[in-house]
N, C-alpha and C positions, 0 to 999 in steps of 0.2 A: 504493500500500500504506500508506505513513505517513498520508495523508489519512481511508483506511477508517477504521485504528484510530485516528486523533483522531475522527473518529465515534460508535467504538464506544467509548471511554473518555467521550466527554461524553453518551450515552444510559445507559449503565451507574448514573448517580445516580437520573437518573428513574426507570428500571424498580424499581430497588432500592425508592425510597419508595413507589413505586405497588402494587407485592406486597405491602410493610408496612404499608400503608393496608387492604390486602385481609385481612393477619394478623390486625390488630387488629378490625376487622369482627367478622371469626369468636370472637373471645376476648370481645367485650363481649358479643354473642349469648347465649353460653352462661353466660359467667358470670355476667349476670343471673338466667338461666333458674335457676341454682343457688341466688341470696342468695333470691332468690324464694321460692325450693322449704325456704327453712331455715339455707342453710351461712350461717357466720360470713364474714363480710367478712375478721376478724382471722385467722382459720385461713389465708383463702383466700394470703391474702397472705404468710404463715410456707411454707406451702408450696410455692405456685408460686416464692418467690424459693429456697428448697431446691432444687429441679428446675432453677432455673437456673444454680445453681452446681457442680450434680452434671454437668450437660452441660456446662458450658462450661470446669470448670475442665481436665481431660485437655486441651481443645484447645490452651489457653492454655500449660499445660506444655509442650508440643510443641513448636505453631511457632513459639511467641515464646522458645522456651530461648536462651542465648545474648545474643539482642539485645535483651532488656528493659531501660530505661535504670535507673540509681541510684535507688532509692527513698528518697526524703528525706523529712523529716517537715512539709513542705510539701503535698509529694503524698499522702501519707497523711492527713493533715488536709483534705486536697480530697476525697479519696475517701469519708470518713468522712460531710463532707458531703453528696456525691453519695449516697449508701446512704439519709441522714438524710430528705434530700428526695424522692426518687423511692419506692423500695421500702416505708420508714415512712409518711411523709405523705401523698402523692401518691394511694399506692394504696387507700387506708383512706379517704380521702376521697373519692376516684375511686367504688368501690363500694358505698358507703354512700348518694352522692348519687344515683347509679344505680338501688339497690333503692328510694329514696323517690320514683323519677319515672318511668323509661324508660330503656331501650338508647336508642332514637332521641334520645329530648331530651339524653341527658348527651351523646353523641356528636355533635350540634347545637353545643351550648355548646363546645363543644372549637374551633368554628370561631374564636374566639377566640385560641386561641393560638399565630397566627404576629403577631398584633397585638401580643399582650403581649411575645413575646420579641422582635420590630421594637423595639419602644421600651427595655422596659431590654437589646439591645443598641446603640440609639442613643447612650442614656444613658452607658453605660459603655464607647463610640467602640467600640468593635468592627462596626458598620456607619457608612457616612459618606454624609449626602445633600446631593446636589445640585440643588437648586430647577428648574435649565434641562437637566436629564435623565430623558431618556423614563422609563429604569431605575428613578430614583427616584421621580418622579412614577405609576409605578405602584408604588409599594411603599405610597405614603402612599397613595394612593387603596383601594386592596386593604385597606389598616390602617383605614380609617374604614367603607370598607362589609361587611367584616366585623364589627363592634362594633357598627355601625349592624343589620345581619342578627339578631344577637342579639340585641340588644334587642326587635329587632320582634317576632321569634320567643318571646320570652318574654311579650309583654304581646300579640299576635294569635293567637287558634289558626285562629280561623273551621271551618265545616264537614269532619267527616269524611270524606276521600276516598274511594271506591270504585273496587277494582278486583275482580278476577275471582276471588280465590282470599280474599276478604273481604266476599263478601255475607254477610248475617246474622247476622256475626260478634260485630261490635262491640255490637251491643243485646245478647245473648245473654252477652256476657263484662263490658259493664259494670258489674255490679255486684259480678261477681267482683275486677277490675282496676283499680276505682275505688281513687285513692291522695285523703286528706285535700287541703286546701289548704294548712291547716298545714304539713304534711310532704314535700307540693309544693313549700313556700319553702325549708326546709330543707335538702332534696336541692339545689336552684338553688346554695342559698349556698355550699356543700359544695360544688358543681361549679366553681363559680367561685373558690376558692380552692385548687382541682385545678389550674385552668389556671392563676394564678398560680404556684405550688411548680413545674406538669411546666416551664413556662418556664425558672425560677430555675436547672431542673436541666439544660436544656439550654442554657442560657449557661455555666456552670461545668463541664459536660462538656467543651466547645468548648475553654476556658480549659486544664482541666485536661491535655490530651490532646497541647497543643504543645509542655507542658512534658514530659509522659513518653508518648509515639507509641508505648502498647503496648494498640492496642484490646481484644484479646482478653483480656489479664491484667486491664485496667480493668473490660471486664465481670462477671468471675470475682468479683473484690476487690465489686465494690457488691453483687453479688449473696449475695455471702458475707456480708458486716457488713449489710447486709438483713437478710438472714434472722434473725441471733442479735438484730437491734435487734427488728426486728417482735416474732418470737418472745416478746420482753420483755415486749412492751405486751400482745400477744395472752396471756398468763401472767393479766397484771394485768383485763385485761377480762375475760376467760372463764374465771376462775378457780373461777366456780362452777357452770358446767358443763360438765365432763369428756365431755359425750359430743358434743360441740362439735369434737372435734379427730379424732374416728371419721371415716373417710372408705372407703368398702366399692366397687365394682368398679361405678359406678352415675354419672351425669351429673357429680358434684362429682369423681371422679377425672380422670375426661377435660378437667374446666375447669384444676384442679391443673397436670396434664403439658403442656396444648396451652399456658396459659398462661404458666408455666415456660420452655419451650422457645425457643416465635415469640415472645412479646410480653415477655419477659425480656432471656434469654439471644441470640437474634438479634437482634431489637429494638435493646438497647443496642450492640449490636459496630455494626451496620451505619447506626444513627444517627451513633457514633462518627465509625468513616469518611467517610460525606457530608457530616460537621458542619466533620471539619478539612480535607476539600477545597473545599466551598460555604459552609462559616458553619451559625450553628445557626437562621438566618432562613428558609433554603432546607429544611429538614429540615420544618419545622413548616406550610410552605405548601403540603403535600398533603392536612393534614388535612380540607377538606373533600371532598373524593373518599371519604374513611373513614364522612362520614355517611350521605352517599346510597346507599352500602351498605349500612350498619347498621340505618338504616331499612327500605328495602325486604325486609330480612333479617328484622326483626322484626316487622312486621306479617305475613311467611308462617310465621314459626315462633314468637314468642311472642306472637302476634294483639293485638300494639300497631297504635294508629291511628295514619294518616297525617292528618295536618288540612291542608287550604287554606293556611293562612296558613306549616305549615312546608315544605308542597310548593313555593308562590309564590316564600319564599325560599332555595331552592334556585337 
């Protein structure tokens, strides 16, 4: 019996980030499909971080009443961060770089960051390596051939793949779906400073989380000071057009709620938790399993191309 459940307690992290790989899939999908079609990037992100505080906060009151530790202005200062980096930064960049390129390519570049959070948690000893360990010697090799993937991926497309449910497609939508190269580098640069900030913010999750062990209420708190920060910027950018923040019972609702909910409000609790039982190294080495979803996803539903060169490196 106790061997089952160490079993089942050491499977319970991987299912977790493997369904949160499968969440985020579905949230980049559509939320493309929405900046695409119009919505504001800065809306998207005041709202979905609303929706995650509207869910998560009741839970937070609940099960963590009681055993929430001291909130010190240490921890508020952390969290303030956290809100700063993920929900403001992260996400505005996240989406922006997305509407200039692809669901598939930003979710590509993403492969990146279990490399970046490997190294500045090197950096800042929270991971330790050993030269003459299997463990480490695949963490460094993982950290090079993913950097190495990205790269490749960004400077080889080679030919359009073809499958079954994309012939004829791509000639037919090229020209609709054709993005500048200009605003191809753009989006790139933008992504890659995604992956730097989501790292920053899952190193200081990690951090934050030992000192006050209350994941649900942490979620609540970032989602909450999210939202009123975004909001701010989102005020200052879209201020001259009000009709920017309309959102009617139509594709951009559904991206709002689904991304709110999964890629928010679950997302950060159950990052949370993996982070302070595995490290935030382990949290972020599922991310490519999320691409080769998101990809296949959006080539059947918003008829992006798969190329050679990002099939190969897969």
């Amino acid at each position: 019996m106790g061997m089952g459940w160490k079993v089942l307690t050491d499977v319970k992290p991987y299912l977790a980030m493997v369904l949160l790989q499968v969440g985020f899939a579905g949230m980049y999908i559509i939320a493309v499909a929405s900046l695409k079609a119009g919505m504001s990037h800065f809306v998207l992100v005041v709202y979905r971080n609303l929706v995650a505080t509207a869910v998560m906060t009741p839970f937070a009151l609940y099960f963590e009443r009681g055993r929430r530790p001291k909130m010190t202005t240490s921890i508020v200062l952390k969290i303030m961060g956290l809100a700063i980096l993920e929900p403001v930064i992260d996400q505005n960049l996240y989406f922006l770089g997305a509407k200039l390129t692809s669901a598939g390519f930003a979710t590509a570049l993403l492969n990146t960051l279990p490399a970046i959070t490997f190294l500045l948690a090197l950096i800042l000893r929270m991971e330790k390596v050993r030269l003459r360990s299997l463990h480490s010697q695949a963490k460094i090799a993982g950290t090079v051939l993913t950097v190495a993937g990205a790269v490749l991926m960004m400077l080889y497309h080679g030919p359009a793949m073809q499958f079954p449910w994309t012939k004829g497609q791509h000639d037919a939508t090229a020209a609709v779906g054709a993005v500048a190269p200009r605003d191809w580098l753009k989006g790139t640069m933008m992504l890659i400073g995604s992956c730097m900030v989501w790292s920053c913010f899952f190193i200081l999750q990690s951090s934050t989380l030992r000192s006050y062990p209350a994941e649900l209420s942490v979620t609540a708190l970032i989602c909450g000071m999210g939202s009123l920060m975004s909001a701010a910027v989102a005020l200052v950018a879209e201020r001259a057009n009000t009709q920017a923040w309309v959102i009617g019972f139509d594709n951009r609702l559904l991206t709002v709620v689904y991304a709110g909910i999964v890629c928010s409000g679950v997302a950060y609790y159950l990052q949370g938790v993996v982070s302070r039982q595995r490290g935030p190294v382990f949290v972020t080495a599922f991310n490519p399993l999320c691409m080769i979803i998101t990809a296949v996803m959006g080539s059947i539903i918003l008829k992006e191309e798969i190329t050679l060169g990002r099939y190969v490196l897969r």
